[in-house]
C-alpha positions as CSV (number, residue, x, y, z in Angstrom):
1,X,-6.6,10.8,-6.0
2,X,-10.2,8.9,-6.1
3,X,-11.6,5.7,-4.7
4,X,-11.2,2.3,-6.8
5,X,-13.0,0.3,-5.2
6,X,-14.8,-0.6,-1.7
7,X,-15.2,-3.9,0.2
8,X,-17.1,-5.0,2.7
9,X,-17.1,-8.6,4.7
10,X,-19.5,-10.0,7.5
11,X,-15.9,-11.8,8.9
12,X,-12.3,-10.5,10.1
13,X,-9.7,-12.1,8.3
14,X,-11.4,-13.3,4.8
15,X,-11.3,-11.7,1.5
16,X,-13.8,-8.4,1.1
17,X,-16.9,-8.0,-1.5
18,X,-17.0,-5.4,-3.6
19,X,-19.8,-3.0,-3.5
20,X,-20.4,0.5,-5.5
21,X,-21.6,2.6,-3.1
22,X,-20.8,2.1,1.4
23,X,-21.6,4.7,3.7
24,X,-19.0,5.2,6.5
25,X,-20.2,5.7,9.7
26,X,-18.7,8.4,12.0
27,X,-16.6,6.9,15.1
28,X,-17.4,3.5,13.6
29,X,-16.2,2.5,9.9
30,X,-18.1,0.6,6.7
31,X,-21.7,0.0,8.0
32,X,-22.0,-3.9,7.9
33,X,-17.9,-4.2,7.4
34,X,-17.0,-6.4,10.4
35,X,-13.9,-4.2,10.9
36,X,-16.3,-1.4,11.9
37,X,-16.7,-0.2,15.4
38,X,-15.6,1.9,18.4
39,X,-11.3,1.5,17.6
40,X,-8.4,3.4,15.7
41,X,-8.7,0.8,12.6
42,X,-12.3,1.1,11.3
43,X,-11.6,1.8,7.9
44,X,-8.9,0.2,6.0
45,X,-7.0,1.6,2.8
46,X,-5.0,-0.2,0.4
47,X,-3.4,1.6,-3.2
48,X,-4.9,0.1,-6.2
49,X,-1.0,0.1,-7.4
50,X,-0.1,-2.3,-4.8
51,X,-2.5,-4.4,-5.8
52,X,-1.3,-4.3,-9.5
53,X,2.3,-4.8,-8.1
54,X,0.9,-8.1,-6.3
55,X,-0.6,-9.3,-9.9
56,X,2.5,-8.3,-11.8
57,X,4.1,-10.6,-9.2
58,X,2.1,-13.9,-10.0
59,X,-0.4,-13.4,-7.2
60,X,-4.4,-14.1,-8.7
61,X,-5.5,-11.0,-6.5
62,X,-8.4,-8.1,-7.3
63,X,-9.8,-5.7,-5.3
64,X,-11.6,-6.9,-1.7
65,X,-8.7,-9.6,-1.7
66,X,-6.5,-8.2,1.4
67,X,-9.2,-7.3,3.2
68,X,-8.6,-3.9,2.5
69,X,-12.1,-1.6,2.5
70,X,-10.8,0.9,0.7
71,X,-8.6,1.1,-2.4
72,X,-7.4,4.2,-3.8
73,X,-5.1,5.3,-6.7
74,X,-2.8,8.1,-6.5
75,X,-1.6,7.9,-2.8
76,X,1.3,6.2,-2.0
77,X,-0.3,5.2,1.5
78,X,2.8,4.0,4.1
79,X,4.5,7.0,3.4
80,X,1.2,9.2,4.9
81,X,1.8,10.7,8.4
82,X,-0.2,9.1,11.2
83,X,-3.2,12.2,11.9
84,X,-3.5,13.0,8.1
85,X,-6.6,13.9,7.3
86,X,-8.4,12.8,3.9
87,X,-12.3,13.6,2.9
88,X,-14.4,11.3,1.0
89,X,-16.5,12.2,-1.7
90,X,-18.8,14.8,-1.0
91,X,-18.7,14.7,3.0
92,X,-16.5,11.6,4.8
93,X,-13.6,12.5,6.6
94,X,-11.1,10.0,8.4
95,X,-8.1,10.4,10.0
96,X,-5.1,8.3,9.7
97,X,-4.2,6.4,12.6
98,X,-2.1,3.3,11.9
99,X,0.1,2.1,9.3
100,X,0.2,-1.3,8.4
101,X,-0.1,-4.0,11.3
102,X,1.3,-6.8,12.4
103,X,0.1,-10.3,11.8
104,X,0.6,-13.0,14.1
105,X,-0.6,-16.0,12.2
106,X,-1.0,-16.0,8.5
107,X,-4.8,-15.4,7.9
108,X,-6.9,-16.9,5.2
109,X,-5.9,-14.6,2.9
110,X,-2.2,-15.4,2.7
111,X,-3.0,-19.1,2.1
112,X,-5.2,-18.2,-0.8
113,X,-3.4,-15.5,-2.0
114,X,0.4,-16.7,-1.2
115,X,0.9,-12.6,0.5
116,X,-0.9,-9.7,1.8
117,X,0.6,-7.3,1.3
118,X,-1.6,-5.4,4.0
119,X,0.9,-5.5,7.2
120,X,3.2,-3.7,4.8
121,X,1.5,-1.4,2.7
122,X,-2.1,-1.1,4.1
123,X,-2.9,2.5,6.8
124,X,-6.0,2.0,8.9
125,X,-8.4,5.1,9.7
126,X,-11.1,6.0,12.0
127,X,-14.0,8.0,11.0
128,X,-14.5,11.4,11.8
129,X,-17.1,12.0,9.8
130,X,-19.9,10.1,7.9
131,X,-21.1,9.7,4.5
132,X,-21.9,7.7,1.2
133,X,-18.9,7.0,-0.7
134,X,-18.9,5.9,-4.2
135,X,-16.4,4.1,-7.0
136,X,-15.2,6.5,-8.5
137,X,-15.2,9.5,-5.8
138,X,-12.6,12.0,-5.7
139,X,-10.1,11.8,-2.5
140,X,-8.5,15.2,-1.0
141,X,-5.8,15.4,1.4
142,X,-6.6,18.4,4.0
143,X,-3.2,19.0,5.1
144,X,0.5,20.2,3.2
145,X,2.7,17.4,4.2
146,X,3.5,14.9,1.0
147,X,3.1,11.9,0.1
């Protein structure tokens, strides 16, 4: 399990960029991610396979697309228990805490993408503890449940 990408936006509800390297903040999210701040949803994840499953589909979608800070490959993400814990590279650690969400106008990036895919498969996570995150960085599930 590792980190494919990580996105940040100065705006709720428009696509993400991209960056190499974020440093989460602890009880607050992505510094300078404008989904960041004292809530349950200050991080966002997203699997880099639903994102290919979106392409396959038609969709002209890449990473930062749904909004999504955070996509991973190897976890299948709606199927991880709310209060899992996952750390972060060398030191972050969140704590799941929603799974998907529900949307009650289509944002920007349905119009420009035709879906997102985020209300379905997207988990949101607060920040229990900092640190810089990288492309690339391994992910570990602390806990024995599957997913």
């Amino acid at each position: 399990m590792k980190i494919r990408s990580i996105a940040v936006s100065k705006n709720k509800g428009t696509r993400k960029s991209c960056v190499d390297q974020a440093v989460l903040l602890k009880e607050h999210g992505l510094e300078g991610d404008a989904h960041a701040g004292p809530w349950h949803r200050q991080v966002s994840f997203l699997a880099a396979e639903s994102i290919g499953r979106a392409r396959e589909a038609g969709l002209s979608v890449d990473f930062g697309d749904f909004a999504e800070n955070i996509a991973t490959e190897g976890i299948d993400w709606p199927r991880v228990p709310i209060g899992t814990l996952f750390k972060l590279g060398d030191s972050a650690l969140v704590e799941v805490t929603q799974i998907g969400k529900e949307c009650h106008k289509k944002c920007a990036i349905y119009y420009q993408a035709g879906d997102c895919i985020m209300p379905r498969e997207g988990v949101f996570a607060r920040v229990l503890e900092g640190g810089e995150i990288h492309c690339g960085d391994e992910i570990v599930r602390l806990d024995s449940s599957v997913a």
